[in-house]
C-alpha positions in Angstrom: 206.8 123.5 -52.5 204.0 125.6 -51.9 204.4 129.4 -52.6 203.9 132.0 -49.7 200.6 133.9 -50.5 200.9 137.5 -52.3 199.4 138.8 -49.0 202.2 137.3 -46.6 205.0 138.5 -48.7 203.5 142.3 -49.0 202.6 142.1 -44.7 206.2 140.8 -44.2 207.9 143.1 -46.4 206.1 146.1 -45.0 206.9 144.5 -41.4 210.7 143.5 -41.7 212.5 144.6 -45.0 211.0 148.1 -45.3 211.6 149.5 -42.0 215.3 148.5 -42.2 215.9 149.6 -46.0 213.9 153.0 -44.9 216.3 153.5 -41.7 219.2 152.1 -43.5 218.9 154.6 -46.4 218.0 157.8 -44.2 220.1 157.4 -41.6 223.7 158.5 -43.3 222.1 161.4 -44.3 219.3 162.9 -42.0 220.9 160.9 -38.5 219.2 157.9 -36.1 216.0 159.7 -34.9 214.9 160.9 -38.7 215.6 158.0 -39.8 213.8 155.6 -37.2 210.7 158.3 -37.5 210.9 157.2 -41.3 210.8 153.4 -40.6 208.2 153.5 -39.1 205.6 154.6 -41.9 205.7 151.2 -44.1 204.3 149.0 -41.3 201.9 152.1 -39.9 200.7 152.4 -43.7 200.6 148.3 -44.1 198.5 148.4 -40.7 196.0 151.1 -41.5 195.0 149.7 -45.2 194.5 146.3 -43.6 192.4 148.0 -41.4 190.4 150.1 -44.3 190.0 146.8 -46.2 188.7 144.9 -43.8 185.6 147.6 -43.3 184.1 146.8 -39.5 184.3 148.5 -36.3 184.5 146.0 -33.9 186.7 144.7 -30.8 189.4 143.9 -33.2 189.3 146.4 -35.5 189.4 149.1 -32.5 192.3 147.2 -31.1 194.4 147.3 -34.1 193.6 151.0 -34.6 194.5 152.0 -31.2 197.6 150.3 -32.2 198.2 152.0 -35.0 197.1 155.8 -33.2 199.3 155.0 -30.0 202.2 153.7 -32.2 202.1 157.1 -34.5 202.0 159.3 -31.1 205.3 158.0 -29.9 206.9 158.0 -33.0 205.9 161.4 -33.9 206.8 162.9 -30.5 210.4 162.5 -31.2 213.0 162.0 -28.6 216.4 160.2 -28.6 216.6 156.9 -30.3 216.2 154.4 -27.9 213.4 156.6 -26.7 211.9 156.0 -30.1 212.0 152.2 -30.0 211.1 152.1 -26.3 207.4 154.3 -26.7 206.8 152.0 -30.1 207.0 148.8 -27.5 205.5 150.3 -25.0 202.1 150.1 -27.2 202.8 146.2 -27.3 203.2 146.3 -23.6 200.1 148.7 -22.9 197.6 146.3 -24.5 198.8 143.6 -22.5 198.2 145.5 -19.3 194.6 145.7 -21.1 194.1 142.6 -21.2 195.1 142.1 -17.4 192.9 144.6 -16.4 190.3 143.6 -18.3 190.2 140.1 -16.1 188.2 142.5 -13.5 185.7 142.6 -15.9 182.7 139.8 -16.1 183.5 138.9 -19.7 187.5 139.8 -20.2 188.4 141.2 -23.5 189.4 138.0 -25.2 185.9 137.6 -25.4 185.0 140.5 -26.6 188.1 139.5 -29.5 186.4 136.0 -30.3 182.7 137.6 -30.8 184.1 140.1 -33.3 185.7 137.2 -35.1 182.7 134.5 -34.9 180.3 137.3 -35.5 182.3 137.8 -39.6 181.3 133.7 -39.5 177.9 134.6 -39.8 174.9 131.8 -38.9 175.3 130.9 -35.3 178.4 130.9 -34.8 178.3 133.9 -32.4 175.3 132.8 -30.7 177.3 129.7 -29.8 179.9 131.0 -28.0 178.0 133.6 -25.9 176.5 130.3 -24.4 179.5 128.5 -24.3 181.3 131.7 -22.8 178.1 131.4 -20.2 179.1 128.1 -19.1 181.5 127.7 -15.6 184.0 126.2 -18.1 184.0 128.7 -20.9 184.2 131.5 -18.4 187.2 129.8 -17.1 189.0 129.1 -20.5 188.0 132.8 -21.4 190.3 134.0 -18.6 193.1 131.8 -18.9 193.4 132.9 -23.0 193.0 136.5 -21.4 195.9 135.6 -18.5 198.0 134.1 -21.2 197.4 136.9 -23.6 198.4 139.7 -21.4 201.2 138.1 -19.6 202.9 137.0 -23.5 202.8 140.7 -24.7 203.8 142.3 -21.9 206.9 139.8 -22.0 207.7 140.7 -25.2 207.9 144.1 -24.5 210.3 143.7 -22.2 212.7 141.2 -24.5 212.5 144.3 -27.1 213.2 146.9 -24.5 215.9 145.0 -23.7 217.1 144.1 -27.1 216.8 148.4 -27.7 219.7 148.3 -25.4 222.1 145.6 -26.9 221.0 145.8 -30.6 222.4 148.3 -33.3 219.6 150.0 -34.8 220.1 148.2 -38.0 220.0 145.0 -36.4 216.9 145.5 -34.5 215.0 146.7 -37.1 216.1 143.4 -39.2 215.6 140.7 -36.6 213.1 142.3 -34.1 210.1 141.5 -35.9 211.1 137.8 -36.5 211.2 137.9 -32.9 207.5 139.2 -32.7 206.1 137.0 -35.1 207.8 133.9 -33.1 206.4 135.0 -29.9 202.9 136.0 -31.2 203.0 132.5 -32.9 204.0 131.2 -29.6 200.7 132.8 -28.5 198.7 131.4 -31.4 199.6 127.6 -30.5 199.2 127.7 -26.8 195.8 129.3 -27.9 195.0 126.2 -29.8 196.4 124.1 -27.5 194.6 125.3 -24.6 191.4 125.1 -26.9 192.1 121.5 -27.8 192.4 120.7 -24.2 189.2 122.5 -23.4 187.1 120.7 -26.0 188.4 117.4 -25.2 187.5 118.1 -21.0 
């Protein structure tokens, strides 16, 4: 059996076990809304030294930082409890009303997502999507990712508002981001699949 790389472990302990070890330990002692405001930091620290390392300002880069800046806003501007979870979803859910919006635009911002990542590839990668992307088909597929994109995270936003509301704390904390993870890798496949099916047209 293959072991999970160093990387994984440290992104999923940041993401799942410290947030609930954080909340779990401050809570008896400073209340809910201290300690929720403290479980945030591992994943916002995690997030922002990804971000150093990976050293480029680009579409993705800027996406995850407004992530990261929106998500330490609404943590930071206090509030009840629920309140607290709600705003740090709400960032989820405000991206994927992005995306949406950006289908208005000639090129929608899934795009703009794939450029950054073929442009790290180097050679002509990125050259060979803008003319795909030029193409009656690649326009299309580029919209659909976009479609399917924005409609996925603004559904999850509303399955962890909802799970705010008939979660303990502790239990949300634990088992919320499993539930992020499945649904982002939800998004992941149908954006191979979709891919696949494009190719093969």
């Amino acid at each position: 059996m293959k072991r999970l790389p160093l990387n994984l472990i440290l992104e999923l302990a940041a993401n799942i076990l410290a947030p609930w070890a954080v909340y779990s330990w401050l809570a008896p002692h400073y209340g809910d809304t201290t300690a929720l405001i403290g479980s945030a930091a591992p994943p916002l620290a995690w997030s922002a030294i990804e971000l150093l390392r990976s050293r480029k300002l680009d579409a993705v880069s800027m996406i995850v930082g407004g992530g990261i800046l929106l998500t330490g806003v609404a943590t930071l501007l206090g509030g009840s409890p629920k309140l607290l979870q709600i705003r740090e979803n709400a960032v989820t859910g405000l991206i994927g009303v992005v995306f949406l919006v950006s289908l208005g635009l000639r090129k929608p911002l899934i795009y703009h997502l794939a450029a950054a990542i073929f442009a790290r590839q180097g050679g002509d990668a990125a050259a060979r999507l803008g003319h795909f992307a030029a193409t009656e088909r690649g326009a299309k597929f580029f919209r659909h990712l976009t479609l399917l994109w924005g409609l996925g995270l603004v559904a999850q936003t509303a399955v962890m508002v909802w799970l705010v509301y008939v979660w303990p704390i502790g239990r949300y904390l634990l088992l919320s981001p499993v539930i992020g993870y499945g649904i982002l890798g939800l998004l992941f496949a149908g954006t191979v699949w979709y891919r696949r099916r494009a190719q093969a047209l």
